[in-house]
C-alpha positions in Angstrom: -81.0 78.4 -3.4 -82.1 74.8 -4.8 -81.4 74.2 -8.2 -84.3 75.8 -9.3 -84.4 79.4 -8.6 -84.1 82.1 -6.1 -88.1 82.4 -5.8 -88.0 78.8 -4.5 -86.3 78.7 -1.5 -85.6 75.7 0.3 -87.4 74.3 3.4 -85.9 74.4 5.9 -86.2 71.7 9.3 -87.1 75.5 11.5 -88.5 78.5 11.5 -86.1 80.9 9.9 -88.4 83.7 10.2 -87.4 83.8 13.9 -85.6 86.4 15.4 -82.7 85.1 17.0 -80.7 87.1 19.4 -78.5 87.3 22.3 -81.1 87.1 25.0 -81.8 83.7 23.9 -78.6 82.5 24.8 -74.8 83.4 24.0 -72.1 84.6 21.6 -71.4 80.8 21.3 -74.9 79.3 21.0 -76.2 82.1 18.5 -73.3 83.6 16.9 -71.4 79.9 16.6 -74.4 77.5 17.3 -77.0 78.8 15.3 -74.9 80.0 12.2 -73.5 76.5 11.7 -77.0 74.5 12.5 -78.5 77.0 9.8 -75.6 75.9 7.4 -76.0 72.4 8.0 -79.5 72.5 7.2 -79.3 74.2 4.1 -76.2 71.4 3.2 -78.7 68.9 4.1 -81.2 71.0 1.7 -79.1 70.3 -1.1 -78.4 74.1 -1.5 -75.3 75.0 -4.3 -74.3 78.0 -2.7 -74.0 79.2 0.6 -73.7 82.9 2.3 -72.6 83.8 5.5 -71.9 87.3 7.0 -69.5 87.7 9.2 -67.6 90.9 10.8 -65.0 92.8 9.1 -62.2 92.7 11.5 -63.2 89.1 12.6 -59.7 87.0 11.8 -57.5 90.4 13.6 -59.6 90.0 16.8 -60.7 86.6 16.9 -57.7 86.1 19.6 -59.6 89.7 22.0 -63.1 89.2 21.5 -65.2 86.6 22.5 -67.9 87.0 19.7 -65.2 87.5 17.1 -63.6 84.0 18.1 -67.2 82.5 18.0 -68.3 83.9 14.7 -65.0 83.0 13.2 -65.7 79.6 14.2 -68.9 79.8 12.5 -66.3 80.9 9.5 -64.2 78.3 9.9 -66.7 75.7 10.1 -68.7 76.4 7.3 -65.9 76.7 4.5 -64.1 73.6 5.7 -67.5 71.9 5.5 -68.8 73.4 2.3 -65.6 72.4 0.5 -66.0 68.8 1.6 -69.6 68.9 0.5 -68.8 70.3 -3.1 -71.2 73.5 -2.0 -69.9 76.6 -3.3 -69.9 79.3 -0.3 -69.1 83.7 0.4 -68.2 85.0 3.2 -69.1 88.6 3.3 -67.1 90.8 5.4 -69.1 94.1 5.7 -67.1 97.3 7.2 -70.3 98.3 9.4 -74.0 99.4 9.4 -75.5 102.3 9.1 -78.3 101.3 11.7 -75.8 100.9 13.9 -73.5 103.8 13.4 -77.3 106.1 13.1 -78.0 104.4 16.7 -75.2 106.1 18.6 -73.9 108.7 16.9 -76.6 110.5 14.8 -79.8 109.6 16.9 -79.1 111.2 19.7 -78.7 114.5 17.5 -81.7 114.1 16.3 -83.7 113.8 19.7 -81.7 117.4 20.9 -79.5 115.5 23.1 -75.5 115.7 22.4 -73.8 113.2 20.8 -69.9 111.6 22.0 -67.2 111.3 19.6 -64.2 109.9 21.1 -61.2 111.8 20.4 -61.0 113.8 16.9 -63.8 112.3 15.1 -61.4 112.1 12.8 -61.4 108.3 11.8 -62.9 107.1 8.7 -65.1 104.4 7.8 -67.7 103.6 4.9 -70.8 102.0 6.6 -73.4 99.7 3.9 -76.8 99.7 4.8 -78.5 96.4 5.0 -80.4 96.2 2.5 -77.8 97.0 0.0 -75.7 94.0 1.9 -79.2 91.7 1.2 -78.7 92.8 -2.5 -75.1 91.3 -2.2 -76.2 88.5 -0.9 -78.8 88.3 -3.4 -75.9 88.1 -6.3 -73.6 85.7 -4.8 -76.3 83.4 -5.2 -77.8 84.4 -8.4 -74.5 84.9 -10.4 -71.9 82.5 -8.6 -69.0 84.9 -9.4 -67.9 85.1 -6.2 -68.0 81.4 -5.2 -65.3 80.3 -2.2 -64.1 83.4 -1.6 -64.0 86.2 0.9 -65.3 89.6 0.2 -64.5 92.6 2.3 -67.6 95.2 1.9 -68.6 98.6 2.5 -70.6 101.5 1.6 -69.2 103.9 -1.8 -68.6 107.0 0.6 -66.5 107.4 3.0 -66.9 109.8 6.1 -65.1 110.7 9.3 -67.1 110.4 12.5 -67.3 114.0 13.2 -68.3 114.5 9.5 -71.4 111.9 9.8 -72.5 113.8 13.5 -72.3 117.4 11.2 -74.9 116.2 8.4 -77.2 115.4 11.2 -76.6 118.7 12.7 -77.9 120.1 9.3 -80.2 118.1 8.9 -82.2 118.4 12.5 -81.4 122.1 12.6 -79.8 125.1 14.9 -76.4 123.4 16.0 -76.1 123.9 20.0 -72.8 122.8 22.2 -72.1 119.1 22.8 -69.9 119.4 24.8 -66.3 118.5 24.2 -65.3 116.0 21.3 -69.6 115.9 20.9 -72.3 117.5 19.1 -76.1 118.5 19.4 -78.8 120.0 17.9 -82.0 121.6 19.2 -84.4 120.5 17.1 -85.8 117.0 16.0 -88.4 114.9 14.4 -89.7 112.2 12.6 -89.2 114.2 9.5 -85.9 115.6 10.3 -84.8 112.1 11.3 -86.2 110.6 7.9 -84.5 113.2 6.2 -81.1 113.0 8.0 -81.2 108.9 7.0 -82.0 109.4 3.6 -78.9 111.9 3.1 -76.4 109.1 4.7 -78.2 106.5 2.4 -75.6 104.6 0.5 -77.7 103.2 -3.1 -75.0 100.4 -4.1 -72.4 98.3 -2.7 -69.1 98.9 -3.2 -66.7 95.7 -2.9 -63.0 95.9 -1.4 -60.5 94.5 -3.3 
């Protein structure tokens, strides 16, 4: 934000409001590229703080992953830069979203159609939802407690794979085979769907320290 406030954003040289994604080029023009040219045109801005999300497990599999190497670039670039320009930065480091967990795992239960856990189901995880991460974002900039540092994020519960799967079972109705390591339901709606989301919900954030 400018020195002003939050409700006066700075302008920026591009339209921000874009959607930028994949299919308009790759892990190294938008994950890299476009994360740095965004950061650069805030510096130029005059911004005092500066928040980037990155990926939870980014520095472990930077060396595996392309996209992890690229948005740790991204990383990289914009605290050695920040630091040089007096700009205070956050990197948030969220665990994983529950739009995209929903996607592949409950979804499918909740269109009737089986739903593939790989092995047990039983690892654990604590997705955020994104708005609750925007909130986060929100209060780096506002309170500037968590100025040059690193963050590691994630929702306040914590469920197995298999466990998320069963709500949605309850949720949608009748449970029905999945076939092995999976599971289905036979019903499935809008309603049931809306339902299933809001019971999965996380309503804060819950930092990892």
């Amino acid at each position: 934000a400018r020195k002003n406030d939050l409700d006066h954003p700075p302008t920026f040289p591009f339209p921000l409001h874009r959607s930028f994604s994949r299919a308009d080029g790759t892990v190294w023009t938008v994950d890299r590229d476009a994360s740095i040219n965004v950061w650069r045109a805030a510096a130029a801005s005059k911004v005092r703080t500066f928040v980037l999300v990155a990926t939870f497990e980014g520095r472990a599999s930077r060396s595996r992953a392309a996209i992890s190497e690229a948005k740790e670039q991204a990383v990289d670039t914009v605290m050695r830069e920040s630091r040089a320009a007096g700009v205070r930065f956050c990197v948030l480091r969220p665990t994983a979203y529950f739009k995209d967990m929903t996607a592949w795992l409950v979804d499918p239960i909740l269109a009737g159609r089986p739903a593939r856990i790989t092995g047990s189901g039983a690892p654990r995880i604590n997705p955020i939802d994104g708005a609750d991460l925007a909130q986060l974002v929100r209060e780096c900039v506002a309170e500037g407690g968590s100025e040059n540092r690193e963050l590691l994020v994630g929702g306040p519960q914590v469920y197995t794979l298999r466990g998320m799967a069963e709500l949605a079972v309850e949720v949608a109705g009748p449970a029905r085979p999945g076939g092995e390591g999976g599971a289905g339901t036979t019903g499935g709606d809008q309603a049931a769907a809306a339902s299933a989301a809001d019971l999965i919900k996380p309503r804060r954030l819950w930092p990892l320290r």
